[in-house]
C-alpha atoms as one frame of an Amber mdcrd trajectory, in Angstrom:
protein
  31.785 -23.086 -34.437  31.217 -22.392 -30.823  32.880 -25.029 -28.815  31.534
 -26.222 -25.227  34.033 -25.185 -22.910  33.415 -23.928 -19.933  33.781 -19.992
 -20.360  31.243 -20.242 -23.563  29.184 -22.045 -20.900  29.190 -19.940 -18.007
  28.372 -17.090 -21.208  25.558 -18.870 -21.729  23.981 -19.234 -18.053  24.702
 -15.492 -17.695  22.791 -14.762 -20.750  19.704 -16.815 -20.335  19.781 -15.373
 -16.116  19.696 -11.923 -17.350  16.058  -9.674 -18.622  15.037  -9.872 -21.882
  15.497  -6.758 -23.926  11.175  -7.068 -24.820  10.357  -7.609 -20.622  12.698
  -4.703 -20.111  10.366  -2.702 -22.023   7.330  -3.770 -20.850   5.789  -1.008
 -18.445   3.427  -3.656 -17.022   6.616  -6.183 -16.192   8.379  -2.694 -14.726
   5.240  -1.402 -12.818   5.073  -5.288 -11.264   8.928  -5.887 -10.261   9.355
  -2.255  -8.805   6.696   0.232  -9.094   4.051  -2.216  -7.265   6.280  -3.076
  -4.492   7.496  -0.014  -3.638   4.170   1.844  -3.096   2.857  -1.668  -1.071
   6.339  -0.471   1.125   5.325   3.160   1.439   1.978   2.579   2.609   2.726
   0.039   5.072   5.266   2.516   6.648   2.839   5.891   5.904   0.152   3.743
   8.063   2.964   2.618  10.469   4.202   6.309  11.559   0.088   7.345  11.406
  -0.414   5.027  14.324   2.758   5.306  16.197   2.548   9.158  16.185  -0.163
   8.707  19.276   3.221   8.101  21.029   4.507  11.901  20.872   0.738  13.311
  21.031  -0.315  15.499  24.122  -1.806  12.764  26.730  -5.341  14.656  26.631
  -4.997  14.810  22.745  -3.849  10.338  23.060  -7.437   9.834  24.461 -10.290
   7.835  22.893 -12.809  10.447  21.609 -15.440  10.878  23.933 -18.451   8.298
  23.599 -21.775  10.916  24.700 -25.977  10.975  23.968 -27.229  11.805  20.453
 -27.323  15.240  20.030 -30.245  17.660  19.410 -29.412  17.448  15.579 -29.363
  13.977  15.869 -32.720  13.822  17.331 -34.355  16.107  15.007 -32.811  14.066
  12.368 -34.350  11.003  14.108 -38.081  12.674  14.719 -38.034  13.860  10.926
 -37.607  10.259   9.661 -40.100   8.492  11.746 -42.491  11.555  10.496 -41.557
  10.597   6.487 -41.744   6.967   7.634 -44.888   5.031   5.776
């Protein structure tokens, strides 16, 4: 018989802190606690370095792409639909 002193009790309260053998082995519990988290981490610093390579670009290469008229393809494009139009 177990008595209650205080080394069966701090036993105990390790015991019941620790993983389950069964969540342990659970490949959704695994995916959620470390998988999950770490891709959520990658991304956000793959998408921080994409924008904060502008830094270290060329300065003409840093510039907003240039904003210009439709092009003749796009007016083609635009003539041929309002000719299919009904």
């Amino acid at each position: 018989m177990r008595g209650l002193s205080v080394e069966n009790y701090t036993q105990n309260i390790l015991q019941l802190s620790k993983h389950s053998p069964a969540e342990l082995e659970n490949p959704m519990a695994i995916f959620r606690q470390y998988i999950a988290p770490l891709l959520a981490v990658l991304i956000f610093l793959l998408a921080l370095v994409a924008v904060s390579a502008r830094i270290f670009l060329p300065g003409d290469l840093a510039a907003p792409a240039p904003v210009s008229e439709m092009s003749p393809m796009g007016e083609q494009a635009q003539v041929f639909l309002n000719t299919i139009r009904v």
